[in-house]
PyMOL Python script that loads the backbone (N, CA, C, O; Angstrom):
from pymol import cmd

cmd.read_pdbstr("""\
ATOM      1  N   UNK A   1     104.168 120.932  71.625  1.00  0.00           N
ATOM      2  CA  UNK A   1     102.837 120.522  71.935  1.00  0.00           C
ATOM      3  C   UNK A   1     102.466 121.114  73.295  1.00  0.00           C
ATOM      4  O   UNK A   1     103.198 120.992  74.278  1.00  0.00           O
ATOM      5  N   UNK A   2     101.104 121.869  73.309  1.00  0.00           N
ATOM      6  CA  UNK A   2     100.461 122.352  74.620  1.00  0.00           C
ATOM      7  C   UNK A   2     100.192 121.007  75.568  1.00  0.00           C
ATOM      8  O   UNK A   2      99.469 120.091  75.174  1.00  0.00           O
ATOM      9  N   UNK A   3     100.821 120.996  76.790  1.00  0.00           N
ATOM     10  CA  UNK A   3     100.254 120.145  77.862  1.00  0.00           C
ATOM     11  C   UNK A   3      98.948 120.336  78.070  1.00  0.00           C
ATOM     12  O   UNK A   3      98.407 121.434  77.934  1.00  0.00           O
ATOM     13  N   UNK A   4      98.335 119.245  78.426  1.00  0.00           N
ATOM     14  CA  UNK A   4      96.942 119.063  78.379  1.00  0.00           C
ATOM     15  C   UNK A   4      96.110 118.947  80.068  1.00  0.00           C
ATOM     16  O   UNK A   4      94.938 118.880  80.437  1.00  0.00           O
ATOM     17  N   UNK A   5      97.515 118.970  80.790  1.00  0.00           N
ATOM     18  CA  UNK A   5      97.279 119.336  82.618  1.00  0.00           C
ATOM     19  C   UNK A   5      96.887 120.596  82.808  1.00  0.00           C
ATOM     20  O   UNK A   5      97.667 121.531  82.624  1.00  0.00           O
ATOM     21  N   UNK A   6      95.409 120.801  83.269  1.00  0.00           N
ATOM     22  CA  UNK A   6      94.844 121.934  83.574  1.00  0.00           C
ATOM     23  C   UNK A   6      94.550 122.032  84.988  1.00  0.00           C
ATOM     24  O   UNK A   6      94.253 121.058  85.681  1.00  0.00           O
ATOM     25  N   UNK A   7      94.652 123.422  85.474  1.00  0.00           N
ATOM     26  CA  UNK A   7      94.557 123.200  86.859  1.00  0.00           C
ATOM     27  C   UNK A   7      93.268 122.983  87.666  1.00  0.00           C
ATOM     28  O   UNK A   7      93.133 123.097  88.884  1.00  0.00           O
ATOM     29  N   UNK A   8      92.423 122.675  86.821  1.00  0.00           N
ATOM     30  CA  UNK A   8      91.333 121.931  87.295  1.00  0.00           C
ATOM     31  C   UNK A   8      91.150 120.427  87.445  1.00  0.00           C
ATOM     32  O   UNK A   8      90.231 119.730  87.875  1.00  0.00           O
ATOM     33  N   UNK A   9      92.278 120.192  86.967  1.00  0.00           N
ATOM     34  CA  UNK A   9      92.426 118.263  86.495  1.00  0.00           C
ATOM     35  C   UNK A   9      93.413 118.028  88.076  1.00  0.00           C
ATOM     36  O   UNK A   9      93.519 116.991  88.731  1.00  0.00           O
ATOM     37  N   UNK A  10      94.037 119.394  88.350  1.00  0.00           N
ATOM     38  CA  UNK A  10      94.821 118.893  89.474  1.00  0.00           C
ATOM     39  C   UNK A  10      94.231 119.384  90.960  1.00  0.00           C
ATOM     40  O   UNK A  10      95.014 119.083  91.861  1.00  0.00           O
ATOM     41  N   UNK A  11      93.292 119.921  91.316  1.00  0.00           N
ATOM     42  CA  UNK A  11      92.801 120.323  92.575  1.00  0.00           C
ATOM     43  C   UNK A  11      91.416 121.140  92.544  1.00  0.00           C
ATOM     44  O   UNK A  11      91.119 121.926  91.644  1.00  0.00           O
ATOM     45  N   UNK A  12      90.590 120.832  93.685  1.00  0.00           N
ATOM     46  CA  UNK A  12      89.123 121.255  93.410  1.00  0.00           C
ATOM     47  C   UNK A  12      89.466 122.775  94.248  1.00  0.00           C
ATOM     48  O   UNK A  12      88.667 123.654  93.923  1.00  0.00           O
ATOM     49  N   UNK A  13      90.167 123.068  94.925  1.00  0.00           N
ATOM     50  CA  UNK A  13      90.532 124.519  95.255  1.00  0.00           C
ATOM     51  C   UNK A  13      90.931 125.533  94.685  1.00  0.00           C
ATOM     52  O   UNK A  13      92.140 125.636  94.478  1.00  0.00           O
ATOM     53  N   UNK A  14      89.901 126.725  94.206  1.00  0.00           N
ATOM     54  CA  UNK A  14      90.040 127.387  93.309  1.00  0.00           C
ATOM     55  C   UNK A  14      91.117 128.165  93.739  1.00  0.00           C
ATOM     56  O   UNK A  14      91.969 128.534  92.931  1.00  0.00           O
ATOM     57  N   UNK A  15      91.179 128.490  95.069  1.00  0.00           N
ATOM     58  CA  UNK A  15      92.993 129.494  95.020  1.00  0.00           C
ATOM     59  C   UNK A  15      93.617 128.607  94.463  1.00  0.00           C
ATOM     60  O   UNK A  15      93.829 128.927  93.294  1.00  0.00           O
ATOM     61  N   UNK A  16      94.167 127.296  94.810  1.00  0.00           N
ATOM     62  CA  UNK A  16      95.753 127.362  93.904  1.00  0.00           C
ATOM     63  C   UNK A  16      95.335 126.559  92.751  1.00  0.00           C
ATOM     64  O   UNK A  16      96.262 125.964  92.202  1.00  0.00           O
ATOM     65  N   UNK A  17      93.906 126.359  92.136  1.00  0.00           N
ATOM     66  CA  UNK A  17      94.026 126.578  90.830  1.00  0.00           C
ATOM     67  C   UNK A  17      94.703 128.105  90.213  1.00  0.00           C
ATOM     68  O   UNK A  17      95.543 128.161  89.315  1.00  0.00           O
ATOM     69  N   UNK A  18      94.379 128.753  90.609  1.00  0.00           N
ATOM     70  CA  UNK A  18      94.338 130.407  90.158  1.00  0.00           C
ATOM     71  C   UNK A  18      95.637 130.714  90.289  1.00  0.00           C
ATOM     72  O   UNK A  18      96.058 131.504  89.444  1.00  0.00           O
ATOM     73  N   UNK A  19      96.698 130.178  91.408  1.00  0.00           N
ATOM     74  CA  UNK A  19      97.569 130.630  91.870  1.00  0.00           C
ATOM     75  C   UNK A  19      98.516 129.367  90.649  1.00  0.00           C
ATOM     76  O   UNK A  19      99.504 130.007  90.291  1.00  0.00           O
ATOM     77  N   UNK A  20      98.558 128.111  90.034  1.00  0.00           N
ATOM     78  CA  UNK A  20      99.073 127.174  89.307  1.00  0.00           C
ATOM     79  C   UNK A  20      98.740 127.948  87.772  1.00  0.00           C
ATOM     80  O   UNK A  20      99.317 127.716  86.709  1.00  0.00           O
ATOM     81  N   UNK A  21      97.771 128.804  87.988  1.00  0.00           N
ATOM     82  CA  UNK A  21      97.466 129.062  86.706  1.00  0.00           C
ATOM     83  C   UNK A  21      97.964 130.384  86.544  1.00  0.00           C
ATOM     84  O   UNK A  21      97.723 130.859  85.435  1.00  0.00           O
ATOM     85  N   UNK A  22      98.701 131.245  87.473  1.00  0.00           N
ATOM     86  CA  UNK A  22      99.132 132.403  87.525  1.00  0.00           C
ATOM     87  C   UNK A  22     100.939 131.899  87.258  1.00  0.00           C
ATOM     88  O   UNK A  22     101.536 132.716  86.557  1.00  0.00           O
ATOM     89  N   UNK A  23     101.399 131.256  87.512  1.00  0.00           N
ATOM     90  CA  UNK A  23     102.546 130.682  87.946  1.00  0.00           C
ATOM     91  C   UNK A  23     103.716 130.607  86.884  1.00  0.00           C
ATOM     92  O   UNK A  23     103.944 129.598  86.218  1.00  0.00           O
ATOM     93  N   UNK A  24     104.559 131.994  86.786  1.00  0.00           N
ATOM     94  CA  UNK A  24     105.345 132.061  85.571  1.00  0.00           C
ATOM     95  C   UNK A  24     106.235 130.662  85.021  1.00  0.00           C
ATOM     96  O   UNK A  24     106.504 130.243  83.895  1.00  0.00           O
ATOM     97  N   UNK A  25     106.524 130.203  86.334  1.00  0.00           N
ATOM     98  CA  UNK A  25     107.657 128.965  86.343  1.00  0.00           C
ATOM     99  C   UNK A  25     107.259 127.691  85.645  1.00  0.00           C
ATOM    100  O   UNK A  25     107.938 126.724  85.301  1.00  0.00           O
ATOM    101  N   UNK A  26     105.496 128.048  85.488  1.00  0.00           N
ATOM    102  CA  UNK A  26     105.247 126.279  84.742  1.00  0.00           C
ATOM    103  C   UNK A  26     104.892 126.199  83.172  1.00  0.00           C
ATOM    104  O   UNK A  26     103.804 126.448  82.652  1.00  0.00           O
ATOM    105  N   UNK A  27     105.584 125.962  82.812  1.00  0.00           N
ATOM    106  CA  UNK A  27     106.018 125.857  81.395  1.00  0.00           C
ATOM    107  C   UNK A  27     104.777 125.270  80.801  1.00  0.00           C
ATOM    108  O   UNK A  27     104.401 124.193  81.264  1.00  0.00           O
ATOM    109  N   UNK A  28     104.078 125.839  79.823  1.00  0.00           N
ATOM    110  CA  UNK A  28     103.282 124.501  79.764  1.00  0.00           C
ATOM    111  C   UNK A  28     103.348 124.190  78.043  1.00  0.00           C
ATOM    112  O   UNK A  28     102.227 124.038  77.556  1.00  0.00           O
ATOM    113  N   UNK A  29     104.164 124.110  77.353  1.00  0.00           N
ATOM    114  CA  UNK A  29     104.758 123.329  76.578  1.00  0.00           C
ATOM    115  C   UNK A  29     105.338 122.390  76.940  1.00  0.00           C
ATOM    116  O   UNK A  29     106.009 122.420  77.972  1.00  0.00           O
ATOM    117  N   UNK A  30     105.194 121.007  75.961  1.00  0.00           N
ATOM    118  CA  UNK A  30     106.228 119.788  76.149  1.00  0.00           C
ATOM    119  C   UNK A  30     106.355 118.705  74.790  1.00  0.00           C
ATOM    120  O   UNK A  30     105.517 118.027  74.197  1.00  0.00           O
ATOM    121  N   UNK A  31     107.844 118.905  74.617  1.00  0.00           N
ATOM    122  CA  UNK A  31     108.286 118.488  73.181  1.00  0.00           C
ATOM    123  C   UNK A  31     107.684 116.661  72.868  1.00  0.00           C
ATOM    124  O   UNK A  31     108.084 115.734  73.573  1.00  0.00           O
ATOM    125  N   UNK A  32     106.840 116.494  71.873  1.00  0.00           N
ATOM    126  CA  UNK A  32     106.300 115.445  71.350  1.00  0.00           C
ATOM    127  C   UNK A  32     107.891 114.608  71.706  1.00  0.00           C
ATOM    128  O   UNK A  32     107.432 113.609  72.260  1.00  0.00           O
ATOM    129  N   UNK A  33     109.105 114.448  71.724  1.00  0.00           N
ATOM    130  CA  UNK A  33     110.141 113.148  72.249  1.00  0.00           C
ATOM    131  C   UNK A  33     110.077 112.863  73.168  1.00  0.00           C
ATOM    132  O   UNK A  33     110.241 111.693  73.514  1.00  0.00           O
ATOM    133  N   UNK A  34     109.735 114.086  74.175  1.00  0.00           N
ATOM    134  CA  UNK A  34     109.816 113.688  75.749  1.00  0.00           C
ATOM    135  C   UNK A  34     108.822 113.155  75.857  1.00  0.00           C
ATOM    136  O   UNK A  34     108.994 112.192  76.603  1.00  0.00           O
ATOM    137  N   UNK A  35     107.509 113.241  75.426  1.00  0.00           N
ATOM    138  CA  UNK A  35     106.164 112.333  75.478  1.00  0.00           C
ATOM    139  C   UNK A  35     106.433 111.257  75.282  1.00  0.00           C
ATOM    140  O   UNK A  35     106.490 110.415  76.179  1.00  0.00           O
ATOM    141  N   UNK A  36     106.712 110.974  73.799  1.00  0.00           N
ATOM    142  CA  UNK A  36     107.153 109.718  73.439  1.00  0.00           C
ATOM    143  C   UNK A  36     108.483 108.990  74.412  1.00  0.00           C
ATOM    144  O   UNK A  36     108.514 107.803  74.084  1.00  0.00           O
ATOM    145  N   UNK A  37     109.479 109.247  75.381  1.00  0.00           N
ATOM    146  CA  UNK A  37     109.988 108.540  75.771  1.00  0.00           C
ATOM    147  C   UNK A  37     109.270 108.689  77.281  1.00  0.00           C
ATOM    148  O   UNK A  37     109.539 107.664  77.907  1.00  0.00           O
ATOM    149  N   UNK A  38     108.599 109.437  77.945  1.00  0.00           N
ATOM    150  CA  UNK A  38     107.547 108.911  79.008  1.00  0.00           C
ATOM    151  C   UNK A  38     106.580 107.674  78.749  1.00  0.00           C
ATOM    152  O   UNK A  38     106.230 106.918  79.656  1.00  0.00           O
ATOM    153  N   UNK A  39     106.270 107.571  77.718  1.00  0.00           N
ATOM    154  CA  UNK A  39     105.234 106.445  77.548  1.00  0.00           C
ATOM    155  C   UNK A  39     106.026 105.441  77.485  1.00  0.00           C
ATOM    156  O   UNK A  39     105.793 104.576  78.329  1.00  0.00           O
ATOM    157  N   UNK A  40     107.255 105.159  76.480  1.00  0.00           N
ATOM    158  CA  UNK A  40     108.459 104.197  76.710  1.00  0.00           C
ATOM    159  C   UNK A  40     108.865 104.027  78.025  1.00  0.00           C
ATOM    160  O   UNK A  40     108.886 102.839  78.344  1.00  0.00           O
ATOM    161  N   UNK A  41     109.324 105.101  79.243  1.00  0.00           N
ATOM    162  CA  UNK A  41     109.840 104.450  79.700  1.00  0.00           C
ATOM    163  C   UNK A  41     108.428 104.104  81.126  1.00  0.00           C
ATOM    164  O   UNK A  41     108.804 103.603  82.186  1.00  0.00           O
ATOM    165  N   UNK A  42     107.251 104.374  80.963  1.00  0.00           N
ATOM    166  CA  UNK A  42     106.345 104.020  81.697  1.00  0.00           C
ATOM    167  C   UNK A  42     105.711 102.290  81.395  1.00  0.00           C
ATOM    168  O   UNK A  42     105.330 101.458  82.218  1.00  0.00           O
ATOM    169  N   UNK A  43     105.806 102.200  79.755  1.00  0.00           N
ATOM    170  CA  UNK A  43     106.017 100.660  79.573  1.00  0.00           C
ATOM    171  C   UNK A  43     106.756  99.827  80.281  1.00  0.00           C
ATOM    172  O   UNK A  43     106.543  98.862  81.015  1.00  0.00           O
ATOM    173  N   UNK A  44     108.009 100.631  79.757  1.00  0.00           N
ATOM    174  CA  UNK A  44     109.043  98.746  80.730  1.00  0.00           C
ATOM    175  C   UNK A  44     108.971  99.465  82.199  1.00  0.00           C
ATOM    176  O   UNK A  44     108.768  98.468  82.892  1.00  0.00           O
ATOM    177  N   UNK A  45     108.997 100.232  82.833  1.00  0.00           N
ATOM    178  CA  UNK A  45     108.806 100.105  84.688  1.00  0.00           C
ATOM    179  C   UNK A  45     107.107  99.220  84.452  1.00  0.00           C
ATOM    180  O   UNK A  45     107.226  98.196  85.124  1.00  0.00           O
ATOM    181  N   UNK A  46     105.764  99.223  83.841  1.00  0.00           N
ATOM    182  CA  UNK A  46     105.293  98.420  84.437  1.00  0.00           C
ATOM    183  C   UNK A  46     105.606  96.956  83.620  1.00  0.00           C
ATOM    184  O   UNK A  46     104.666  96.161  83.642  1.00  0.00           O
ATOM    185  N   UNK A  47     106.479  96.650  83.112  1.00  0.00           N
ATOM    186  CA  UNK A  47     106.831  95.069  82.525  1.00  0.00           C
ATOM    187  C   UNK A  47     108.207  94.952  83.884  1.00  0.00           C
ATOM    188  O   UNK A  47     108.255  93.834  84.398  1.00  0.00           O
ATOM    189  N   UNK A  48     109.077  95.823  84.347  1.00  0.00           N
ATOM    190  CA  UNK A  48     110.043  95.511  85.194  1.00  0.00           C
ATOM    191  C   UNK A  48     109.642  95.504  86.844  1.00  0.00           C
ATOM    192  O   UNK A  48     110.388  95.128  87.748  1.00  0.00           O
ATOM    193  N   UNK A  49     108.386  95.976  86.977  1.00  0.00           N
ATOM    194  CA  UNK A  49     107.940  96.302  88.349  1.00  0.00           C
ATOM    195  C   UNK A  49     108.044  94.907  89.480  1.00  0.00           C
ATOM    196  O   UNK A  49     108.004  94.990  90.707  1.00  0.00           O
ATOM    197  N   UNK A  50     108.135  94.111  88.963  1.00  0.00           N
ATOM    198  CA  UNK A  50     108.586  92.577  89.805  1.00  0.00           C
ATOM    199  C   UNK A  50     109.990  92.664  90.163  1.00  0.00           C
ATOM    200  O   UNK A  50     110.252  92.173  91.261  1.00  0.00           O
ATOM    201  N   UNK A  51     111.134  93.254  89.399  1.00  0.00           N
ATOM    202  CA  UNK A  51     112.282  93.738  89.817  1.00  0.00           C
ATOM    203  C   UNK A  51     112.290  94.613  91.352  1.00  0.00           C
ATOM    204  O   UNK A  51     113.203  94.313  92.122  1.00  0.00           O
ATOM    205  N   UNK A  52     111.342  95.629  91.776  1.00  0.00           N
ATOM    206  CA  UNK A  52     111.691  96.027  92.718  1.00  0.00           C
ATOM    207  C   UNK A  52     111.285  95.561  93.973  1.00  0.00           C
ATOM    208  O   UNK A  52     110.143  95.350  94.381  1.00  0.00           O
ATOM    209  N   UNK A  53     112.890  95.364  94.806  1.00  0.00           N
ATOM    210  CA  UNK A  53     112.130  94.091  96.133  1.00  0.00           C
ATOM    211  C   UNK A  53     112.130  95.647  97.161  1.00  0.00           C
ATOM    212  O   UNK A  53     113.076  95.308  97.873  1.00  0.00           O
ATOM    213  N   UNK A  54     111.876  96.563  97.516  1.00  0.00           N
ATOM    214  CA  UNK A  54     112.167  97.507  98.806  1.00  0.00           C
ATOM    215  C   UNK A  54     110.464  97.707  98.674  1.00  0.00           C
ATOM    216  O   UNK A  54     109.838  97.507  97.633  1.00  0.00           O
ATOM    217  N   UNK A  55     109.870  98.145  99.967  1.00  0.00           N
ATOM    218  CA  UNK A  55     108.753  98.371 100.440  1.00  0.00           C
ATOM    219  C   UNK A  55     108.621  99.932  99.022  1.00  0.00           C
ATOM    220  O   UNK A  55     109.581 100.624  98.683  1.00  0.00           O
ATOM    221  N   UNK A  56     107.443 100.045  98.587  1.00  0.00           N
ATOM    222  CA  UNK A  56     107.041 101.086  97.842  1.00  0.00           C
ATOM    223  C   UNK A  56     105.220 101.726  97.772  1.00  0.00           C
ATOM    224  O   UNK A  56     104.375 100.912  97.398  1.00  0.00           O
ATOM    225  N   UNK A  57     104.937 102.609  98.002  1.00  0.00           N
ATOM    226  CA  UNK A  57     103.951 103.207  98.368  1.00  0.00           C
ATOM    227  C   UNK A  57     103.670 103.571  97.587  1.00  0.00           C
ATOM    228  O   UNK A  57     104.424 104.308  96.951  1.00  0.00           O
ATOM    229  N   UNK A  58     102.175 103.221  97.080  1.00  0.00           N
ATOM    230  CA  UNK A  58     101.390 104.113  96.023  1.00  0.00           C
ATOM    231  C   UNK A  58     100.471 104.068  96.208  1.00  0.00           C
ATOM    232  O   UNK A  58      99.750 103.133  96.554  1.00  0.00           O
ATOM    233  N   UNK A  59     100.190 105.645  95.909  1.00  0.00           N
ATOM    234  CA  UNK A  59      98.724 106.352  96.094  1.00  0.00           C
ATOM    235  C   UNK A  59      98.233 106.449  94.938  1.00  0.00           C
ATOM    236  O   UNK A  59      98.894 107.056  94.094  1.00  0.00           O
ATOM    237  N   UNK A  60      96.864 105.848  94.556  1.00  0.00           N
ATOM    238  CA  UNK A  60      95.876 106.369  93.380  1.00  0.00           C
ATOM    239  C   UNK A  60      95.015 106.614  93.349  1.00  0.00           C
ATOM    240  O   UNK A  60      94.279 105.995  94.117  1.00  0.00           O
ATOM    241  N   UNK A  61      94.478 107.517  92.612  1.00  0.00           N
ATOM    242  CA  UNK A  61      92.934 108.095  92.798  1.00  0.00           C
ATOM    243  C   UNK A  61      92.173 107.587  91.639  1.00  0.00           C
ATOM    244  O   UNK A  61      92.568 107.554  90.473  1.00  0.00           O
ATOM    245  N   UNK A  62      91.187 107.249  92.039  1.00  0.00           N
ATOM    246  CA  UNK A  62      89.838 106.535  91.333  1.00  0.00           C
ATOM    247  C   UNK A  62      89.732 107.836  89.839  1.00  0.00           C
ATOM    248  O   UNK A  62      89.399 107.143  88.878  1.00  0.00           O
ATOM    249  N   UNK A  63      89.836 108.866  89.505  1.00  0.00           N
ATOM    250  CA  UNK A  63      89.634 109.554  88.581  1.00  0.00           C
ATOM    251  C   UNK A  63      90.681 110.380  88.157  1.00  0.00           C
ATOM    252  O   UNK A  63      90.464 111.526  87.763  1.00  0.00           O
ATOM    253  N   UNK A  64      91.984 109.806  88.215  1.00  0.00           N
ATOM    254  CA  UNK A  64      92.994 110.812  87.933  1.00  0.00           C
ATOM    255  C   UNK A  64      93.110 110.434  85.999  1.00  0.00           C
ATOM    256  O   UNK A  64      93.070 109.461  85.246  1.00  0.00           O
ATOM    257  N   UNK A  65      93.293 112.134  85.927  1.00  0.00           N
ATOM    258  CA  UNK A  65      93.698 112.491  84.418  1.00  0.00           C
ATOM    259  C   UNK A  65      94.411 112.011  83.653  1.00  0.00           C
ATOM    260  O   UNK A  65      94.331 111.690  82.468  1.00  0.00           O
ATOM    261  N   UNK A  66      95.542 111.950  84.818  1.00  0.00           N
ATOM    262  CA  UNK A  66      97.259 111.613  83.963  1.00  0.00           C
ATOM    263  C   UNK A  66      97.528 110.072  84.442  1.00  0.00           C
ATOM    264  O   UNK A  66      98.328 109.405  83.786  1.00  0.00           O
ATOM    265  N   UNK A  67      96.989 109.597  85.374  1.00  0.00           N
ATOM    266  CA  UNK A  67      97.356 107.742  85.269  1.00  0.00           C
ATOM    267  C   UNK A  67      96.447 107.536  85.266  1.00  0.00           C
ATOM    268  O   UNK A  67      95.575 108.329  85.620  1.00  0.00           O
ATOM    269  N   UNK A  68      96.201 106.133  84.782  1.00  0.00           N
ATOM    270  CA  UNK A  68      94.791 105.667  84.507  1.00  0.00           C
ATOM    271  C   UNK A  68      94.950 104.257  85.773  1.00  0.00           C
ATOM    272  O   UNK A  68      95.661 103.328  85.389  1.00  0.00           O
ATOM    273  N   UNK A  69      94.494 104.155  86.804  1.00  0.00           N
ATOM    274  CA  UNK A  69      94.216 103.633  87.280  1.00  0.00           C
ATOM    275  C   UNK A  69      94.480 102.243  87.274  1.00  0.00           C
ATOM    276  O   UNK A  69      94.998 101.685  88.242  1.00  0.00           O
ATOM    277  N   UNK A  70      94.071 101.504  85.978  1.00  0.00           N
ATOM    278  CA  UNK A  70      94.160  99.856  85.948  1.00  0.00           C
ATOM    279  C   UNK A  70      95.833  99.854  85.782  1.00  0.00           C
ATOM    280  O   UNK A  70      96.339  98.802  86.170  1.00  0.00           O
ATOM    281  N   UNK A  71      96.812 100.901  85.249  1.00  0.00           N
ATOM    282  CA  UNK A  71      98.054 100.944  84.769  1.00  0.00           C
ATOM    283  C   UNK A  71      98.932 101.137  86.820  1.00  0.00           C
ATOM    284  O   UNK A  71     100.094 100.904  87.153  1.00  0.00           O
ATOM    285  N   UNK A  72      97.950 101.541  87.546  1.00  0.00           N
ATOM    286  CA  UNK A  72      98.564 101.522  88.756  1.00  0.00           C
ATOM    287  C   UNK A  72      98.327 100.253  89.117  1.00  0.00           C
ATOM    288  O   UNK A  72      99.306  99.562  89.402  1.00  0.00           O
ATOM    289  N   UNK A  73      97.230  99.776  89.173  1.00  0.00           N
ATOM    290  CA  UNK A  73      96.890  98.215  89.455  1.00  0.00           C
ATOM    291  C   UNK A  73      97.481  97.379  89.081  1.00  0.00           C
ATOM    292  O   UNK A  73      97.703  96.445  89.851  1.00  0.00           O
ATOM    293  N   UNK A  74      97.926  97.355  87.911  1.00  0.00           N
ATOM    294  CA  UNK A  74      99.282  96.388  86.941  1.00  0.00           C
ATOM    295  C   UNK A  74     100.881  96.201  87.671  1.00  0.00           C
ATOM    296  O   UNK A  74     101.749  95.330  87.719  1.00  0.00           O
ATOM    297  N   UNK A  75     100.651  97.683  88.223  1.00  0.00           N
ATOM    298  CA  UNK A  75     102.385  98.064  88.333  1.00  0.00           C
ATOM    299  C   UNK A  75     102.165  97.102  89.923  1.00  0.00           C
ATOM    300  O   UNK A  75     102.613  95.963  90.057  1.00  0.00           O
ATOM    301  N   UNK A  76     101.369  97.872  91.048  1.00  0.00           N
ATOM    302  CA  UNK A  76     101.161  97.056  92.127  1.00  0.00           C
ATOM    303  C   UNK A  76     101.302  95.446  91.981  1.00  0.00           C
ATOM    304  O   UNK A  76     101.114  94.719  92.957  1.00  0.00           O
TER     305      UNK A  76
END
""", "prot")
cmd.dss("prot")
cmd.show_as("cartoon", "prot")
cmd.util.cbc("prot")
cmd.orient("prot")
């Protein structure tokens, strides 16, 4: 399956769009199991997220592609 991260979804700067989109090293295939066990294991971290007692920092942006926002709000 074609990844659906375009380098416009990741930065409003057209060089290193151009330069992410030139970029032999980024694969942009990704096998439908590994999807399916990202979404698994993104379930139980936010059902286990009361488990972690150490200070943890998260940054979210009001319009990001790949997390949806209320799923950061949950985990917080």
């Amino acid at each position: 399956m074609k990844s659906y991260v375009k380098a416009r979804m990741l930065t409003h700067d057209p060089e290193q769009a151009a330069l992410y989109q030139a970029d032999p090293l980024i694969f942009r295939q990704i096998a439908v199991n590994i999807l399916l066990d990202l979404h698994d294991t993104s379930t139980r971290l936010l059902a286990d997220a009361g488990a972690i007692s150490v200070p943890t920092l998260l940054l979210a942006a009001g319009s990001d592609w790949v997390v949806r926002l209320s799923s950061e709000r949950k985990f917080f």
